[in-house]
PyMOL commands that place a pseudoatom at each C-alpha (Angstrom):
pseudoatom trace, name=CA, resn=UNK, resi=1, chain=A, elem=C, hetatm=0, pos=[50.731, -31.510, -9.188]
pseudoatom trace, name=CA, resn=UNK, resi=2, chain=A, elem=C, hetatm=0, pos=[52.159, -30.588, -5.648]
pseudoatom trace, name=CA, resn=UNK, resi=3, chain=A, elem=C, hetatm=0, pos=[52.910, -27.052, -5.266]
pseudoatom trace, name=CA, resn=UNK, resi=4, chain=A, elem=C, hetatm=0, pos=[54.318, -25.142, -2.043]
pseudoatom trace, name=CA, resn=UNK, resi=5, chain=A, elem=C, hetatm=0, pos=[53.106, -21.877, -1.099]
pseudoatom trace, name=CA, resn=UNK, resi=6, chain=A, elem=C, hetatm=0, pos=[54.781, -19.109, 0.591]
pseudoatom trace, name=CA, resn=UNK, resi=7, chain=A, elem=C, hetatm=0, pos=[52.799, -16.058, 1.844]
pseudoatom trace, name=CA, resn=UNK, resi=8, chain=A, elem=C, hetatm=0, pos=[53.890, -12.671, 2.067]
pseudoatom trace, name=CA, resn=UNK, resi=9, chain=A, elem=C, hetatm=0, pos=[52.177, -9.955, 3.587]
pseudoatom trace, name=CA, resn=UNK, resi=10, chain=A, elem=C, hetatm=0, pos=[52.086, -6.178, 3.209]
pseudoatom trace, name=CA, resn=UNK, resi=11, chain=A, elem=C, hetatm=0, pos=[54.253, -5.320, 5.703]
pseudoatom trace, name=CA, resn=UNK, resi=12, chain=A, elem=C, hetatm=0, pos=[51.747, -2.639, 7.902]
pseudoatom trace, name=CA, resn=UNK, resi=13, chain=A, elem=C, hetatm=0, pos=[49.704, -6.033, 8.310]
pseudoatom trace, name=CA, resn=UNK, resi=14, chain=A, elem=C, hetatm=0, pos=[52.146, -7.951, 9.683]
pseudoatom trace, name=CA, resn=UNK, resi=15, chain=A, elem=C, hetatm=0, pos=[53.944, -6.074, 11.859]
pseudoatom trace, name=CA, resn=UNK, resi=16, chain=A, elem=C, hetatm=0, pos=[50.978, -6.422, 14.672]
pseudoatom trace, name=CA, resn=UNK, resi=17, chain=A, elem=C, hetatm=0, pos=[51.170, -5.517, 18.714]
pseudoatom trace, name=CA, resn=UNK, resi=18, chain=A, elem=C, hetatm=0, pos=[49.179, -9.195, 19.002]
pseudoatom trace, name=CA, resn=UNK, resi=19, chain=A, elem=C, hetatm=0, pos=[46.929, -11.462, 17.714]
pseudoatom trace, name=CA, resn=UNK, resi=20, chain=A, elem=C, hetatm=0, pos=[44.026, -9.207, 18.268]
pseudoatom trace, name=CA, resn=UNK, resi=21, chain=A, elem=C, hetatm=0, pos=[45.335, -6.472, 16.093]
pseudoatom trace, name=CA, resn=UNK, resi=22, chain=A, elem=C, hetatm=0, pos=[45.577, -9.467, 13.289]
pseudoatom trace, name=CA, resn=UNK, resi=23, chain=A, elem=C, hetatm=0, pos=[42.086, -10.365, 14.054]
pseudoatom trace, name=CA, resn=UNK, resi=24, chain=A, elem=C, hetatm=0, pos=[41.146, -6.950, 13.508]
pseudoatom trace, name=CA, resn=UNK, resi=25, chain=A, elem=C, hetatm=0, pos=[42.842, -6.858, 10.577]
pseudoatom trace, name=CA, resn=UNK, resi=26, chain=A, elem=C, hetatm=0, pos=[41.833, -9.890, 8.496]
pseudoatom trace, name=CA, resn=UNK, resi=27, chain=A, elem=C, hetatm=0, pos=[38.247, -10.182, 10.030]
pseudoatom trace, name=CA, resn=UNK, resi=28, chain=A, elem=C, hetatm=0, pos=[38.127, -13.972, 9.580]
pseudoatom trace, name=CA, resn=UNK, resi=29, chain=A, elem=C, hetatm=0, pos=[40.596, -16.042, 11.642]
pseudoatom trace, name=CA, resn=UNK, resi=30, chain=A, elem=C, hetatm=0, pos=[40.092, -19.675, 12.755]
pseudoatom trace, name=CA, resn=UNK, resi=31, chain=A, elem=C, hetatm=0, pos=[41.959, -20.953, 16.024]
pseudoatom trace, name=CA, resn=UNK, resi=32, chain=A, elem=C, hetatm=0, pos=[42.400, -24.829, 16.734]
pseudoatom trace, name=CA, resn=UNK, resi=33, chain=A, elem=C, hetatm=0, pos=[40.720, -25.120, 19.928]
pseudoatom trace, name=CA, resn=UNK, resi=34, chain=A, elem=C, hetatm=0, pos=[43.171, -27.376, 21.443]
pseudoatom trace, name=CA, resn=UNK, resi=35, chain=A, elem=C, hetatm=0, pos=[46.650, -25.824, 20.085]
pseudoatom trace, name=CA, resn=UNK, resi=36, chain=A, elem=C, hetatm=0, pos=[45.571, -22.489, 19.599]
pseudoatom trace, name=CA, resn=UNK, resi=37, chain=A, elem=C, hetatm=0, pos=[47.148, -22.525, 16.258]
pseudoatom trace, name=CA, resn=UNK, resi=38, chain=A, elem=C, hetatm=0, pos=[45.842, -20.456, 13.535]
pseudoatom trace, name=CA, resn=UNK, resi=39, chain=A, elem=C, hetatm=0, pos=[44.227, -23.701, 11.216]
pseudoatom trace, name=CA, resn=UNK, resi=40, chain=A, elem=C, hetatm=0, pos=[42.652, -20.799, 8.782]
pseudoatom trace, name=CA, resn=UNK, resi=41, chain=A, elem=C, hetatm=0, pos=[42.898, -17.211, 7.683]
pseudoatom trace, name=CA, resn=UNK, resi=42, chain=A, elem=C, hetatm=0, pos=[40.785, -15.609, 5.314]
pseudoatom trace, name=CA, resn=UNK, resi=43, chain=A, elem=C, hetatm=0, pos=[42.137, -12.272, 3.388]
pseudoatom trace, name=CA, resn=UNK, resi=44, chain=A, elem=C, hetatm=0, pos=[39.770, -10.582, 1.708]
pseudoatom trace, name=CA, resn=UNK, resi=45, chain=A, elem=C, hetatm=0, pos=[40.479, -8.174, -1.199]
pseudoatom trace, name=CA, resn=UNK, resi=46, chain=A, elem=C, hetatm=0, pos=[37.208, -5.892, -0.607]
pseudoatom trace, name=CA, resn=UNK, resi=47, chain=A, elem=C, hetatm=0, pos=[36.474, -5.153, -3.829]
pseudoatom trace, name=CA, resn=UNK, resi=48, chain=A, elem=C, hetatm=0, pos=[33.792, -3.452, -5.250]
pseudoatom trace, name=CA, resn=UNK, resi=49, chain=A, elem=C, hetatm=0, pos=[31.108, -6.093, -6.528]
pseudoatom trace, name=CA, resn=UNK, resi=50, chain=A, elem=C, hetatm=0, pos=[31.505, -8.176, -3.925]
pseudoatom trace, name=CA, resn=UNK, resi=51, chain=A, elem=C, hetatm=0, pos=[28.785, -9.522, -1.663]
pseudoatom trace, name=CA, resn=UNK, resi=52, chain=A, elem=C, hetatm=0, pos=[30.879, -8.492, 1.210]
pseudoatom trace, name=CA, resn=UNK, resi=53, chain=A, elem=C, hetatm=0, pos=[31.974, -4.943, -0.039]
pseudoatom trace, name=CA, resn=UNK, resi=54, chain=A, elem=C, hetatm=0, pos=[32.332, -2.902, 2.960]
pseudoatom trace, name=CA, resn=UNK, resi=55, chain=A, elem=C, hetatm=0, pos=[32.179, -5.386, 5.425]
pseudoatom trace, name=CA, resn=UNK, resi=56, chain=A, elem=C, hetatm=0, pos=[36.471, -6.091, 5.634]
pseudoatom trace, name=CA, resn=UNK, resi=57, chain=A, elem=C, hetatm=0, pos=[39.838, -4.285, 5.217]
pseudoatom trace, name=CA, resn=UNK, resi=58, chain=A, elem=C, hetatm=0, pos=[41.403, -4.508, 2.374]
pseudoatom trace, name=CA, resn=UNK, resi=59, chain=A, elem=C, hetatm=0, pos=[44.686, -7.107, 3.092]
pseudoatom trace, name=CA, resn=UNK, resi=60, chain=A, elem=C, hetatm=0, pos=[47.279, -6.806, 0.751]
pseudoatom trace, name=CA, resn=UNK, resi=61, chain=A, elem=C, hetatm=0, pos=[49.560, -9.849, -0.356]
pseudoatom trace, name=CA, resn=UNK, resi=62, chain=A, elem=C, hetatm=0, pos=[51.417, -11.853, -2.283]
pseudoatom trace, name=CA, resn=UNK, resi=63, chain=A, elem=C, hetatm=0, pos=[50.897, -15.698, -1.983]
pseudoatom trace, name=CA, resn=UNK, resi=64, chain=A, elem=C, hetatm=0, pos=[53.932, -17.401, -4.126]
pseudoatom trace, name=CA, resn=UNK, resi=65, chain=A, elem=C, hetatm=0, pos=[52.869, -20.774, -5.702]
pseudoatom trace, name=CA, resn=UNK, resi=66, chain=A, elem=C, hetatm=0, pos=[56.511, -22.727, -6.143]
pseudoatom trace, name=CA, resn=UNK, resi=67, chain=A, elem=C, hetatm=0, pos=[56.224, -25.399, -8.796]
pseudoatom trace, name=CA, resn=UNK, resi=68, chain=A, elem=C, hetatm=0, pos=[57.489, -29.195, -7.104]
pseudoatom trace, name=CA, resn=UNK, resi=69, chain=A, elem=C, hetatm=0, pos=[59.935, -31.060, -8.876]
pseudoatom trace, name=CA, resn=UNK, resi=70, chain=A, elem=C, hetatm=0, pos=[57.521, -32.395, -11.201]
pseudoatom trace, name=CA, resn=UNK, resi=71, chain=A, elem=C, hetatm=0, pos=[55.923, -29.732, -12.665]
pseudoatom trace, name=CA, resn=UNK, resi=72, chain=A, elem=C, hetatm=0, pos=[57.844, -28.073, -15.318]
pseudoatom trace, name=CA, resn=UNK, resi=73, chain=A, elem=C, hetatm=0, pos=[56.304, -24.474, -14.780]
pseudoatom trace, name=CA, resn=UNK, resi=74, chain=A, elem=C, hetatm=0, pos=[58.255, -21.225, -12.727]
pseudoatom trace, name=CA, resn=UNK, resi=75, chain=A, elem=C, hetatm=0, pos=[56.640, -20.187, -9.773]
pseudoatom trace, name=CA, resn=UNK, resi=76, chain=A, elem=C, hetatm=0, pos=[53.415, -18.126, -9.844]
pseudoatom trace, name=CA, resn=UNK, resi=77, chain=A, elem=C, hetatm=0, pos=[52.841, -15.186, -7.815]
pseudoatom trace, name=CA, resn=UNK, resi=78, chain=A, elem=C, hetatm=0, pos=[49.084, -14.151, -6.793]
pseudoatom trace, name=CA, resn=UNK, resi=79, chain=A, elem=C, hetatm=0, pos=[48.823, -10.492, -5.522]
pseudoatom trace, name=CA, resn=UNK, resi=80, chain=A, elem=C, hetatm=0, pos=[45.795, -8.662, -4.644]
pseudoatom trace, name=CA, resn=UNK, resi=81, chain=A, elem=C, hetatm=0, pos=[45.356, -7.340, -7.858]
pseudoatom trace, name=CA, resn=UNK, resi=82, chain=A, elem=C, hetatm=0, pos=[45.671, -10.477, -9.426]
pseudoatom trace, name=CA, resn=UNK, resi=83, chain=A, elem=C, hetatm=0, pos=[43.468, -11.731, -12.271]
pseudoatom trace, name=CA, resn=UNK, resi=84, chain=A, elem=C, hetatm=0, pos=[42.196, -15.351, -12.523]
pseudoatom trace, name=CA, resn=UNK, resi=85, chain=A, elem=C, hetatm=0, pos=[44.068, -15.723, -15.766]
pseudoatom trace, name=CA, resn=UNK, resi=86, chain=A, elem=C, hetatm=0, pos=[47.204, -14.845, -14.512]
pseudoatom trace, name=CA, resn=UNK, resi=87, chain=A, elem=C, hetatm=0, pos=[47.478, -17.899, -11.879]
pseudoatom trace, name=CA, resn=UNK, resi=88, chain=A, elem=C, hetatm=0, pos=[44.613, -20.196, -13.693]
pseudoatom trace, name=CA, resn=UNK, resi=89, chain=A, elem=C, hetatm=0, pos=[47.671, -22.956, -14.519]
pseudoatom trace, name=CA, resn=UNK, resi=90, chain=A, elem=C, hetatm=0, pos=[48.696, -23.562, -10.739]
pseudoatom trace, name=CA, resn=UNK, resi=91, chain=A, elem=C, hetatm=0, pos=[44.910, -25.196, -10.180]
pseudoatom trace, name=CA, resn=UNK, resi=92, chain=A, elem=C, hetatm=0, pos=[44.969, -29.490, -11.710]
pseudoatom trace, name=CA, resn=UNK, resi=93, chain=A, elem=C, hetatm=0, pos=[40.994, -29.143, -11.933]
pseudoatom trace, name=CA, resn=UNK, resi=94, chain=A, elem=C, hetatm=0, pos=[39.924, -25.613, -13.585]
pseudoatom trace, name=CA, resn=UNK, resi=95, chain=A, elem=C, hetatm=0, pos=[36.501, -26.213, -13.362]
pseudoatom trace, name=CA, resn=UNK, resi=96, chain=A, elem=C, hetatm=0, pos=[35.546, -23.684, -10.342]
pseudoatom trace, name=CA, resn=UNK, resi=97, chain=A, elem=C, hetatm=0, pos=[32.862, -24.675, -7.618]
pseudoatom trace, name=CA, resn=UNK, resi=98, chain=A, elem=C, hetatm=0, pos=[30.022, -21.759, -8.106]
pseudoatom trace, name=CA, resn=UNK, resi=99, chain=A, elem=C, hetatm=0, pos=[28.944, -19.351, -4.914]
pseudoatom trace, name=CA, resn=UNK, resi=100, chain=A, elem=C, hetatm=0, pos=[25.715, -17.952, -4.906]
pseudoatom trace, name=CA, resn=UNK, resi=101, chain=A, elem=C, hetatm=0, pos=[25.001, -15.671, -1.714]
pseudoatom trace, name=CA, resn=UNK, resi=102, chain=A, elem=C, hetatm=0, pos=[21.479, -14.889, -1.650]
pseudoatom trace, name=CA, resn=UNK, resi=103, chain=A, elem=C, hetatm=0, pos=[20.849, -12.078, 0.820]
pseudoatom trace, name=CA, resn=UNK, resi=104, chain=A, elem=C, hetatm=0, pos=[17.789, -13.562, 2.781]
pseudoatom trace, name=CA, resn=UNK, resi=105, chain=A, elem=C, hetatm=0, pos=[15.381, -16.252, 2.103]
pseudoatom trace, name=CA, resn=UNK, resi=106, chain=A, elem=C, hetatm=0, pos=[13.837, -14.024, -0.663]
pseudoatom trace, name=CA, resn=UNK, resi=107, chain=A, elem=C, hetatm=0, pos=[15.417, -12.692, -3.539]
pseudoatom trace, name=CA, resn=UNK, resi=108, chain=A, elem=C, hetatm=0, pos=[19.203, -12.546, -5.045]
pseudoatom trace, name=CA, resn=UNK, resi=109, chain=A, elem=C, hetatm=0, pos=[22.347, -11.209, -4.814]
pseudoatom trace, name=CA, resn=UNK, resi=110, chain=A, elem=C, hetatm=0, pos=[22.252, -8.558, -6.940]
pseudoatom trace, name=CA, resn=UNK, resi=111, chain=A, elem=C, hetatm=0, pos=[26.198, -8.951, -7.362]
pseudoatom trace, name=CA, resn=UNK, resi=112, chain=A, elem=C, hetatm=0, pos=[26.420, -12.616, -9.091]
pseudoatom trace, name=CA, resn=UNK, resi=113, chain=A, elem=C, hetatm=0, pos=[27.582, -15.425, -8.220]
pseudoatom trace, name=CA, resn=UNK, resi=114, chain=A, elem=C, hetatm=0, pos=[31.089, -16.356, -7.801]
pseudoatom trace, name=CA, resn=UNK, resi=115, chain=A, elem=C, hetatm=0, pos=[33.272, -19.006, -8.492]
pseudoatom trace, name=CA, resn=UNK, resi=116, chain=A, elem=C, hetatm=0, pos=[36.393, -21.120, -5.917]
pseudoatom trace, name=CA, resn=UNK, resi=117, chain=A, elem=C, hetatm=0, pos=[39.274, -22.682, -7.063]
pseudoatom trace, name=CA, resn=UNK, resi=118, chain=A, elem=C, hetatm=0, pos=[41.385, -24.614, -5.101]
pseudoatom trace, name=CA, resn=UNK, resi=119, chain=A, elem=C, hetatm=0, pos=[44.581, -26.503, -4.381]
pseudoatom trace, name=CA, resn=UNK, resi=120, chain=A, elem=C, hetatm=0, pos=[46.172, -28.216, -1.171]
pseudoatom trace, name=CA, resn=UNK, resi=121, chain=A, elem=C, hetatm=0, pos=[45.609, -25.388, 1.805]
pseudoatom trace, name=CA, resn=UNK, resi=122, chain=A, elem=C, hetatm=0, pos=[44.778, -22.553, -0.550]
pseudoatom trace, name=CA, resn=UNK, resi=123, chain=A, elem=C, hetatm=0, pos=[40.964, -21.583, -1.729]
pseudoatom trace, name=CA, resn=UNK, resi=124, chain=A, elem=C, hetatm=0, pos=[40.563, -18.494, -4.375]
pseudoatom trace, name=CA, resn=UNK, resi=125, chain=A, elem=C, hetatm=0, pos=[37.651, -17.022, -4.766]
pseudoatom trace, name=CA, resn=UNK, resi=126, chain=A, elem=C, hetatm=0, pos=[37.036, -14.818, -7.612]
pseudoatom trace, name=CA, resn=UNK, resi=127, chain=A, elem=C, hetatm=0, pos=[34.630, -12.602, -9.547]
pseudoatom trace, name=CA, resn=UNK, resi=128, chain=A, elem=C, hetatm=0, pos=[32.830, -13.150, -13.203]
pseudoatom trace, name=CA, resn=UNK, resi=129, chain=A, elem=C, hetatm=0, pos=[35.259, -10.237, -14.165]
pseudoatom trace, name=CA, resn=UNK, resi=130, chain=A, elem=C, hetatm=0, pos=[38.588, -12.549, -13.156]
pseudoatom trace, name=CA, resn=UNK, resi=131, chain=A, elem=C, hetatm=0, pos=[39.461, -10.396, -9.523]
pseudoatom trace, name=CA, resn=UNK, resi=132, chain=A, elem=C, hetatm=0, pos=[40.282, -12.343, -6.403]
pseudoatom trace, name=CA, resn=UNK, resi=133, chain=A, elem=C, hetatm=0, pos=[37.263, -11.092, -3.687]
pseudoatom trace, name=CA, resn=UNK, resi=134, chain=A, elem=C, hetatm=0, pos=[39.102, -13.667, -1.030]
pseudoatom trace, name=CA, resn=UNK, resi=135, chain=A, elem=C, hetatm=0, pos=[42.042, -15.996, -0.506]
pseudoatom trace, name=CA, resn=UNK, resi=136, chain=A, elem=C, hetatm=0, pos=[41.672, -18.446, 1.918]
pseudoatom trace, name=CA, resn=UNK, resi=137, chain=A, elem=C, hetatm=0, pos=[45.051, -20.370, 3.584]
pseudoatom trace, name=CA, resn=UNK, resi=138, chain=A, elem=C, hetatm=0, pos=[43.742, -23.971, 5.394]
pseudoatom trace, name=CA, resn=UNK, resi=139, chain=A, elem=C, hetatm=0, pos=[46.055, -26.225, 7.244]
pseudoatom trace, name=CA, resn=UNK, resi=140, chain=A, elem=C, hetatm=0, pos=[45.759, -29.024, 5.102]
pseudoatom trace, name=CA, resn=UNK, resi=141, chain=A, elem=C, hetatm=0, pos=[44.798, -32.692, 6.481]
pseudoatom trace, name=CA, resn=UNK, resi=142, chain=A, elem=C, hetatm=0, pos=[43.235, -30.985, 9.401]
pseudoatom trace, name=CA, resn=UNK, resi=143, chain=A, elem=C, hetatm=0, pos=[40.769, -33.800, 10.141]
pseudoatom trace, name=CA, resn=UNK, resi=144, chain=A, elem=C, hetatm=0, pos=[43.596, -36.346, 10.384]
pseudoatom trace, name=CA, resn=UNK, resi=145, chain=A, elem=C, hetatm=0, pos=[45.427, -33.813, 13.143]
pseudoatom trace, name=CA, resn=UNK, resi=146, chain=A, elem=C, hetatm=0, pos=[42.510, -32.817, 15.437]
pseudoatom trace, name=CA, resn=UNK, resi=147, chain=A, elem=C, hetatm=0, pos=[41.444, -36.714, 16.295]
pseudoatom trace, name=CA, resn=UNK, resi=148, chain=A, elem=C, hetatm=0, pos=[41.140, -36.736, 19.506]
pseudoatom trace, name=CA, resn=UNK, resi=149, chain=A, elem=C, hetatm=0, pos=[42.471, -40.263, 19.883]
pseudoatom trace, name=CA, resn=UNK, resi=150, chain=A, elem=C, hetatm=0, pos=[46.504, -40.737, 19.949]
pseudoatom trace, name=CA, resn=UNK, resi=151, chain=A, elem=C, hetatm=0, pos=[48.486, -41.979, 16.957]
pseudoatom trace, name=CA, resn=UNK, resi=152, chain=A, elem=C, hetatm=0, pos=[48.921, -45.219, 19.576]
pseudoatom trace, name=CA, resn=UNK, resi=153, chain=A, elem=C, hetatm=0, pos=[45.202, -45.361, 19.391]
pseudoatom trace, name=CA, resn=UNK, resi=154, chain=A, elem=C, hetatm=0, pos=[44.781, -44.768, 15.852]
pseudoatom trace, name=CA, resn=UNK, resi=155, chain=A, elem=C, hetatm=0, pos=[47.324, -47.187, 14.967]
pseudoatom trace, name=CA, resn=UNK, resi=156, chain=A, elem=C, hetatm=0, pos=[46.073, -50.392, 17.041]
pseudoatom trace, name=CA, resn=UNK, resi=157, chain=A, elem=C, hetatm=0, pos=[42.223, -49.647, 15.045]
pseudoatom trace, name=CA, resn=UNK, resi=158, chain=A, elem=C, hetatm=0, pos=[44.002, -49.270, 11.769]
pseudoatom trace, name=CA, resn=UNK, resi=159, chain=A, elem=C, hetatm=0, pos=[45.764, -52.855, 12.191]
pseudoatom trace, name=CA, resn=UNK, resi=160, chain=A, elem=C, hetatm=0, pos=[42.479, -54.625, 14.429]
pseudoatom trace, name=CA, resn=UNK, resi=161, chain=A, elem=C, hetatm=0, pos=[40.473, -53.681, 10.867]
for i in range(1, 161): cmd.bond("trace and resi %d" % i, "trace and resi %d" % (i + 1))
show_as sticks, trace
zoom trace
């Protein structure tokens, strides 16, 4: 199942003097060291049971899932507020990977763990009680795109093997 995914974002987040303010914003946003594209951007819902309560502003968006030719399903859309059964269908494999953040070498988190799903360029994690605590949007294929070697290169070793 191939799906495309448009973002939207609440509108005070986008509208941003520069990328610093968008930094500020989000907290957690990777640059390609050699484009200086944005390859990754984290939102995080900040919600309360959370390991990282506090730590980030809330962002608030809506990520629409479009359904490719050959899936027979509408279009999902996953808001802030969303619950894990309200977008569980867009996901091929439903069996999450579990997180479990311990705080230091000794003891747990006293939160839980929690549990990523994920799809081509999107990662959600989400609570035991079905919230999203992060969204994470990935260029997808990223390996292939940062070799350092030129498709010329790339090409000759793929046809010398």
């Amino acid at each position: 199942m191939t799906r495309q995914i448009r973002v939207r974002l609440a509108a005070q987040q986008v509208i941003v003097s520069s990328i610093w303010s968008l930094i500020a914003t989000f907290q957690d946003v990777l640059f390609d060291a050699k484009t200086r594209e944005v390859i990754k951007l984290v939102l995080h819902t900040n919600i309360p049971g959370h390991y990282n309560f506090g730590f980030y502003s809330r962002a608030f968006f809506e990520i629409e899932c479009v359904a490719s030719e050959d899936f027979e399903e509408d279009s999902v859309v996953i808001k802030t507020d969303s619950k894990l059964v309200d977008f569980i269908n867009i996901f091929e494999d439903k069996t999450p990977v579990v997180v479990n953040r311990a705080p230091g070498s000794e003891g747990e988190n006293p939160f839980g763990s929690t549990f990523c799903y994920g799809t081509d360029g999107t990662i959600i994690e989400v609570l035991d009680n079905g919230y999203i605590s992060s969204l994470t949007l990935y260029r997808a294929g990223l390996s292939q795109k940062n070799d350092r070697r030129s498709d010329d290169e790339i090409s000759k070793d793929s046809q010398s093997s």
